[in-house]
C-alpha positions in Angstrom: -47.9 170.1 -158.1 -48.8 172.2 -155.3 -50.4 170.1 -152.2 -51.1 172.2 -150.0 -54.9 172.6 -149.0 -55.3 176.3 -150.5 -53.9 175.0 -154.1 -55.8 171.9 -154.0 -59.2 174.0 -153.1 -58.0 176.3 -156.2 -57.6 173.6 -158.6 -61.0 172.3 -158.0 -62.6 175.9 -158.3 -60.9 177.2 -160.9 -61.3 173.9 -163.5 -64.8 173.4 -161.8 -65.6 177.0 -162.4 -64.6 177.2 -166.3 -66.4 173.9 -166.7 -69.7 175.5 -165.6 -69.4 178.6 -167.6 -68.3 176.4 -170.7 -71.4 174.1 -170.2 -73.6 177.1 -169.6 -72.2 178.9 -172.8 -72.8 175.8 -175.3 -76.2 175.0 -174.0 -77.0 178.6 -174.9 -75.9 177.7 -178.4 -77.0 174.5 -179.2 -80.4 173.5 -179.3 -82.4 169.8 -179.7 -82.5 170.8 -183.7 -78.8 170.0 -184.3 -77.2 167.2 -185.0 -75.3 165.5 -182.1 -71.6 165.3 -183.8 -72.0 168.7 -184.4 -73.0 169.7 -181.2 -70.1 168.1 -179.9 -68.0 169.8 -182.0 -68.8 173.1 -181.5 -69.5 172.7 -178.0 -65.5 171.3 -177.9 -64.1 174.0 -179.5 -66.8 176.9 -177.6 -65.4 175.0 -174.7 -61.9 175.4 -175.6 -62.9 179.4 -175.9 -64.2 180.0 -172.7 -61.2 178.0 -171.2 -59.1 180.4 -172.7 -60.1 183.0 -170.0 -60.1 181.4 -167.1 -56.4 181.3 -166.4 -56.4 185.3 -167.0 -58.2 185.4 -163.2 -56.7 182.2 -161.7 -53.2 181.8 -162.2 -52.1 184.6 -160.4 -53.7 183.0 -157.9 -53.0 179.4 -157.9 -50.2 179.1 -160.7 -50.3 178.4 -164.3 -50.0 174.5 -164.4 -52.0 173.8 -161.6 -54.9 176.3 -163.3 -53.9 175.8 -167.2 -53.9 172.1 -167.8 -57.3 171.5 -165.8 -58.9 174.2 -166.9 -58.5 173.7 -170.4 -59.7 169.7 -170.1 -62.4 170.4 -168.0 -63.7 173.7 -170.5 -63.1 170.9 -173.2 -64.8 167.9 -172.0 -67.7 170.4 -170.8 -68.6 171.6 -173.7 -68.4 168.2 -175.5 -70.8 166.5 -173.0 -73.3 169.2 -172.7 -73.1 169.9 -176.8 -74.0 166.4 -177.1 -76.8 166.7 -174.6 -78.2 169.4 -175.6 -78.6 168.3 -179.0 -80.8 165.4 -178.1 -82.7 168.0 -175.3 -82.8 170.9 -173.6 -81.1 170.9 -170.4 -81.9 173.2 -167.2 -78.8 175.7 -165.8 -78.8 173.7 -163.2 -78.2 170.9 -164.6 -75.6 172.2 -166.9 -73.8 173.4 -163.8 -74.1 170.1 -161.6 -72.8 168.4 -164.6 -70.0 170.7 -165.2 -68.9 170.8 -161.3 -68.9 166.7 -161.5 -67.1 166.9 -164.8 -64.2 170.0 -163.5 -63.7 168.0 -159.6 -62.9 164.8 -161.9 -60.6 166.2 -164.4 -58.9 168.0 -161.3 -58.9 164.4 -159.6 -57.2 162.9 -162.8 -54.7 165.4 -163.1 -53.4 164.9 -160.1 -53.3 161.5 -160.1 -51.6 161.6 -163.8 -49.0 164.0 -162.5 -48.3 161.6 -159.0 -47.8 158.6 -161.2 -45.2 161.0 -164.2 -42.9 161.8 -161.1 -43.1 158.5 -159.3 -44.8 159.4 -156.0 -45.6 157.0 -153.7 -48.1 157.1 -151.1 -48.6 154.9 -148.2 -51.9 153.7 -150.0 -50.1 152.5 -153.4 -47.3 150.3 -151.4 
């Protein structure tokens, strides 16, 4: 992957970004009246829909793998967790977007650790 500061900075917008709009789009459709496995559910799969997008405006940008693969995880996982939430309650935009911010920087922070330890780099701090 990319490690220069620009891609890096991409990476975190981009899958933090489509996190938030995922989160934002499943809290509008589920409320505290359905059940939480469903919630999840649709939230993954709302998640998965919205993620779908996202790389149209950033890969050009920032590349597909760097965009595509942290995207689409951080869409998912977004609209699992708030689904899940906001079946038990309703949750605030704001905290829908905190949540998916915390939830598209660590998916970003993941990835890139996931793809350091595939190709076998080595940093001073792992030796």
């Amino acid at each position: 992957m990319e490690k220069r500061v620009y891609f890096l900075f991409g990476d975190v917008l981009a899958s933090s970004l489509i996190a938030i709009l995922a989160g934002l789009a499943v809290s509008a459709v589920i409320g505290p009246s359905w059940q939480m496995l469903v919630g999840m559910l649709v939230g993954m799969a709302l998640g998965m829909l919205v993620s779908l997008l996202g790389p149209i405006v950033f890969t050009p940008l920032f590349g597909a793998h760097e965009v595509m693969i942290p995207s689409m995880l951080s869409g998912m996982l977004s609209g699992m967790v708030v689904g899940m939430g906001a079946a038990m309650q309703p949750l605030s935009a704001g905290t829908v977007s905190a949540l998916g911010a915390l939830i598209g920087v660590g998916v970003t922070v993941l990835v890139w650790i996931g793809n350091a330890v595939l190709h076998g780099e080595q940093h001073s701090w792992t030796s």
